[in-house]
C-alpha positions as a Markdown table, in Angstrom:
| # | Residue | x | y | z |
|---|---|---|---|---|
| 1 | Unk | 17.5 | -0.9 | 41.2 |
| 2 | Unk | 15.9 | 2.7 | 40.8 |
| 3 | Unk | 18.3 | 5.3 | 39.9 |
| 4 | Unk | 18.1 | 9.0 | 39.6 |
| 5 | Unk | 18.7 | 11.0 | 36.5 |
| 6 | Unk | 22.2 | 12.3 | 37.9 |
| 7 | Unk | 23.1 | 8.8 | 38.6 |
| 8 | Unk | 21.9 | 6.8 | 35.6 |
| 9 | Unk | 23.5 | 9.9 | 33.1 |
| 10 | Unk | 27.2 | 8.4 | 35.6 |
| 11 | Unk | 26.3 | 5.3 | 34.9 |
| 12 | Unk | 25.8 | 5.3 | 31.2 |
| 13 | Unk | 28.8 | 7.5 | 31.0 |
| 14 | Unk | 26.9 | 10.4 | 29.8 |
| 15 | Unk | 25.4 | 13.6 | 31.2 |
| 16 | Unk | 22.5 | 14.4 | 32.8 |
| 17 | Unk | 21.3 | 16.7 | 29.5 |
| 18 | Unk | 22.3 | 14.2 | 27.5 |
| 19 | Unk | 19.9 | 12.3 | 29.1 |
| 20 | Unk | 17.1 | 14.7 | 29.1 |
| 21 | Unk | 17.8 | 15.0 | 25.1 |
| 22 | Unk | 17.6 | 10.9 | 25.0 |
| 23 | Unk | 14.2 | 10.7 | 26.9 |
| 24 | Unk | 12.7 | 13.5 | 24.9 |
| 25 | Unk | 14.1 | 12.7 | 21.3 |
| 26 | Unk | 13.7 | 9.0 | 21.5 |
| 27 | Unk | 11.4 | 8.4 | 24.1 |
| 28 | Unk | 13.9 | 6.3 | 25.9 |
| 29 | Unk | 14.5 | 5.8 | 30.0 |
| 30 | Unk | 10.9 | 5.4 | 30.8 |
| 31 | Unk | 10.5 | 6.6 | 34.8 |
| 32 | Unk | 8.2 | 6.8 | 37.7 |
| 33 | Unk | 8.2 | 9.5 | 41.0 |
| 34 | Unk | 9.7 | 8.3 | 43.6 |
| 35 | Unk | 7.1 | 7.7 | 46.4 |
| 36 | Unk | 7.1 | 11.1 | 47.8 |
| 37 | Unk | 6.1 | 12.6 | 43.9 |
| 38 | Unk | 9.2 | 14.9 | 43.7 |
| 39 | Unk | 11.8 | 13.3 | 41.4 |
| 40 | Unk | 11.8 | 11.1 | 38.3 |
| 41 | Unk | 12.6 | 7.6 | 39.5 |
| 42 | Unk | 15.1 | 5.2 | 36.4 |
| 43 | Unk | 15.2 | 1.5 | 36.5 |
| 44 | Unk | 18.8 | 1.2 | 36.1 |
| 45 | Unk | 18.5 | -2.6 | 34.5 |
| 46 | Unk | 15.6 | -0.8 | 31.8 |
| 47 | Unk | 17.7 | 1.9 | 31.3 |
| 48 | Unk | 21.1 | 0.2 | 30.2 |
| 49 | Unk | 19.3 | -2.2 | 28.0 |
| 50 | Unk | 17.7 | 0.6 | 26.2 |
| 51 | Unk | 20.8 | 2.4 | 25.6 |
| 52 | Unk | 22.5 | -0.6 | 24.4 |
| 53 | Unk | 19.9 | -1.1 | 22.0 |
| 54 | Unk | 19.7 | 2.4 | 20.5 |
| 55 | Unk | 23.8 | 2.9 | 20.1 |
| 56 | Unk | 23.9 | -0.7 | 18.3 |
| 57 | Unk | 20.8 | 0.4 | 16.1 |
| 58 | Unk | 22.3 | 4.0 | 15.6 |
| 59 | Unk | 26.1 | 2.3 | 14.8 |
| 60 | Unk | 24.7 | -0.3 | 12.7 |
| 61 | Unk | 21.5 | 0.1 | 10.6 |
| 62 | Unk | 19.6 | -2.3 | 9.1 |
| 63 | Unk | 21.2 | -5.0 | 11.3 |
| 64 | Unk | 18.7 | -4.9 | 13.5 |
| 65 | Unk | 15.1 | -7.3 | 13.8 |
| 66 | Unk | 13.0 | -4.0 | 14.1 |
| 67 | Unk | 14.4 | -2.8 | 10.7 |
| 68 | Unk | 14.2 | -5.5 | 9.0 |
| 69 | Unk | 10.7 | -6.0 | 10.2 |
| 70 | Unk | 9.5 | -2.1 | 9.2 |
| 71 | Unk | 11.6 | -2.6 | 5.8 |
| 72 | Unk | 9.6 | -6.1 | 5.1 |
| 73 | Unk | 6.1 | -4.2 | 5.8 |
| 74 | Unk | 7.3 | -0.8 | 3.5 |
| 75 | Unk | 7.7 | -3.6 | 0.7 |
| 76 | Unk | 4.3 | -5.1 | 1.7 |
| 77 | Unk | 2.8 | -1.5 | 1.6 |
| 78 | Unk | 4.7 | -1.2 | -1.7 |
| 79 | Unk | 3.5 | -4.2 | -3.3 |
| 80 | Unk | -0.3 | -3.7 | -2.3 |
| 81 | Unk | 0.0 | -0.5 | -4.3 |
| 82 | Unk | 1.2 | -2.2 | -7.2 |
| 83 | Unk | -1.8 | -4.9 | -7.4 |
| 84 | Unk | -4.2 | -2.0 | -6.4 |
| 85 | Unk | -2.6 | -0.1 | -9.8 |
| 86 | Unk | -2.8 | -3.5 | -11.8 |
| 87 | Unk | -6.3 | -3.9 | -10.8 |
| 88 | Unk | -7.5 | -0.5 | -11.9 |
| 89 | Unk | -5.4 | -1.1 | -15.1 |
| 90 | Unk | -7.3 | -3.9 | -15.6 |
| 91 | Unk | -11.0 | -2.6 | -15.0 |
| 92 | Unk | -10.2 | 0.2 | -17.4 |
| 93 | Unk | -9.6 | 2.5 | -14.8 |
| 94 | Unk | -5.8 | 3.7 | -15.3 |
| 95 | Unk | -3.6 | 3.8 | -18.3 |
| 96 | Unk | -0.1 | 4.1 | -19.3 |
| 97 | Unk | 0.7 | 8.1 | -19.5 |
| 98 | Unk | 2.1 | 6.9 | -23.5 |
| 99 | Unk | -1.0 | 5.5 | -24.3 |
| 100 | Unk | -3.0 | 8.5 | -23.5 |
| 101 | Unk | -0.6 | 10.7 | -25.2 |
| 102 | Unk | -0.7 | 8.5 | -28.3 |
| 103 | Unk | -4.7 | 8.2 | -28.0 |
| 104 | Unk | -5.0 | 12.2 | -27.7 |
| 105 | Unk | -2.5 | 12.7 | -30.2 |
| 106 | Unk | -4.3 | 10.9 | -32.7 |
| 107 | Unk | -7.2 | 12.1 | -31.6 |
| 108 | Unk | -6.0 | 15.9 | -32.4 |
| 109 | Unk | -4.8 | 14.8 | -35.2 |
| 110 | Unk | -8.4 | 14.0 | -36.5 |
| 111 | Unk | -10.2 | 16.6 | -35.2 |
| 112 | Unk | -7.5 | 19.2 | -37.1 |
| 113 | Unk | -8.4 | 17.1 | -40.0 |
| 114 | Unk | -12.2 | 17.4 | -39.9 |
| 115 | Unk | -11.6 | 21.0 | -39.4 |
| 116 | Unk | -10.1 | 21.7 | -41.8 |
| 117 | Unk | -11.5 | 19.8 | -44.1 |
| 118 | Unk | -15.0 | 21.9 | -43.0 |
| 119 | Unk | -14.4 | 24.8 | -45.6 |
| 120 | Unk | -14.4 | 22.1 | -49.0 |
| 121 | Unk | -17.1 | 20.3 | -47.4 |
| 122 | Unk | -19.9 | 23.6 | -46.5 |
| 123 | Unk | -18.6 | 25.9 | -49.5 |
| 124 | Unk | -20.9 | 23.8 | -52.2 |
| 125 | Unk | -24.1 | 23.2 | -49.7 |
| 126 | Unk | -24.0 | 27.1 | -48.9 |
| 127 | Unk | -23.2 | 28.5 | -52.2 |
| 128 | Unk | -25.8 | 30.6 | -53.9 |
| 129 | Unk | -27.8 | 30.4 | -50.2 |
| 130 | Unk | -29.1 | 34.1 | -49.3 |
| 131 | Unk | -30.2 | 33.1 | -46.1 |
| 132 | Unk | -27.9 | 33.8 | -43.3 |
| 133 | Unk | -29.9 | 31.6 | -40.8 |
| 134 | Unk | -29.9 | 29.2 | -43.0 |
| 135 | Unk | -25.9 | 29.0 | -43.4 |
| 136 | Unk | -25.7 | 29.6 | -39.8 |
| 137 | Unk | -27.2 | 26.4 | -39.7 |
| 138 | Unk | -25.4 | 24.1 | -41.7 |
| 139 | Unk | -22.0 | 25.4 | -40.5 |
| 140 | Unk | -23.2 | 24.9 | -36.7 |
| 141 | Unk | -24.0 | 21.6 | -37.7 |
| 142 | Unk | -20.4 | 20.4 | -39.0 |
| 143 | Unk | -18.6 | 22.2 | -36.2 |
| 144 | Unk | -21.2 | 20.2 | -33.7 |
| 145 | Unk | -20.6 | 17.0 | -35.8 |
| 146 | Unk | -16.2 | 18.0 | -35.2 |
| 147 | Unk | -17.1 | 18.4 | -31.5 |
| 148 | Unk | -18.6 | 14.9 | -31.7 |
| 149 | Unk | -15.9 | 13.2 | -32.3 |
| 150 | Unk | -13.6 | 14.9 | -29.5 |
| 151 | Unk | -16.2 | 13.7 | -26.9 |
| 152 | Unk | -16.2 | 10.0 | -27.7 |
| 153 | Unk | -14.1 | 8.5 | -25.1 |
| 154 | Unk | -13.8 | 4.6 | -25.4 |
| 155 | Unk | -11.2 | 3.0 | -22.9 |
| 156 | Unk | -10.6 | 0.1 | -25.1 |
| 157 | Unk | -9.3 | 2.5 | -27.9 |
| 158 | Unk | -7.0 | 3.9 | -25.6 |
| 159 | Unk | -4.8 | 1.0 | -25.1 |
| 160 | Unk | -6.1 | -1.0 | -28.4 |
| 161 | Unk | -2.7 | -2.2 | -29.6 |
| 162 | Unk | -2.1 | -3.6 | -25.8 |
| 163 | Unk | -3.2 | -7.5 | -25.1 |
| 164 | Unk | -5.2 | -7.4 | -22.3 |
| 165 | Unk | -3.8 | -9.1 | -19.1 |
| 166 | Unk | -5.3 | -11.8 | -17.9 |
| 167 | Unk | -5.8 | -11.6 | -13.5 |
| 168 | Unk | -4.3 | -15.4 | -13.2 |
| 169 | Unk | -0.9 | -13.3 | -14.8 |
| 170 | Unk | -1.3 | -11.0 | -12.6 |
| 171 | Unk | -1.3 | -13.6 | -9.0 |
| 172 | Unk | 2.0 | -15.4 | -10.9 |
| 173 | Unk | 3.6 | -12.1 | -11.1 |
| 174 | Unk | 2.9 | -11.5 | -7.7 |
| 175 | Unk | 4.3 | -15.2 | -6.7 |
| 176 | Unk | 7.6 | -14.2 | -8.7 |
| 177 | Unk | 7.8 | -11.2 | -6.7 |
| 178 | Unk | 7.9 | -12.6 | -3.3 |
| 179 | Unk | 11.3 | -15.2 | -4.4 |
């Protein structure tokens, strides 16, 4: 049975703006014209079904197949991340933000250390040398050698104290998960 907007707004019980705001917020009461192209024909059976569905989705969430279903494919979304993360931990690609801070920490650590330790190490190679180029030199070549050892990255060192995991741990994890 086609309906009009006036009459399908009595027949839900609601008004006619109402159902203006439904169509347009939730994209619900889908219509045809009526043969002469003037007004917006309902399907009155369409209709009620469709507002049934969205007051028992809006009074009871998550009771609902469609909910369920988007929920179920979040988690799968969820979970791909995870092995996508797991993977690049595993090629070396990503690490734990406590290992880096541990791996630069030490690695500041050293540098200050070489630094400092430039002074006792030049003062007798440069002692009694009158020519400036040639202290120039050996100090540029101690400060290089300190700027050496800040540019040696080596992903193993980063996590050295972690086991590496092995990928058949990873696919039993993953088997856990879904229980």
């Amino acid at each position: 049975m086609e309906v009009n907007q006036k009459e399908l707004a009595e027949a839900l019980g609601l008004s006619a703006r109402r159902v203006r705001e439904l169509t347009r917020e939730y994209g619900l009461f889908e219509s045809g014209r009526a043969g002469d192209g003037t007004r917006k024909k309902y399907i009155l059976s369409r209709c009620v079904k469709e507002y049934i569905d969205y007051k028992v989705e809006a009074e009871a969430p998550g009771g609902t197949n469609l909910i369920k279903e988007k929920e179920q494919a979040e988690h799968e979304q969820i979970k791909k991340k995870i092995s996508i993360l797991k993977l690049r931990k595993l090629k070396r690609e990503l690490h734990e933000a406590e290992d880096v801070e541990n791996f630069l920490t030490d690695m500041l650590i050293d540098f200050k250390n070489y630094l400092t330790a430039i002074p006792a190490k030049v003062a007798p190679l440069v002692q009694g040398e009158d020519d400036v180029n040639q202290i120039v030199s050996i100090l540029e070549k101690e400060i290089y050698a300190a700027l050496d050892e800040l540019s040696e990255y080596d992903p193993l060192a980063i996590d050295h104290e972690k086991t590496i995991v092995d990928y058949e741990d990873l696919e039993d994890d993953e088997e856990g998960d879904e229980e």
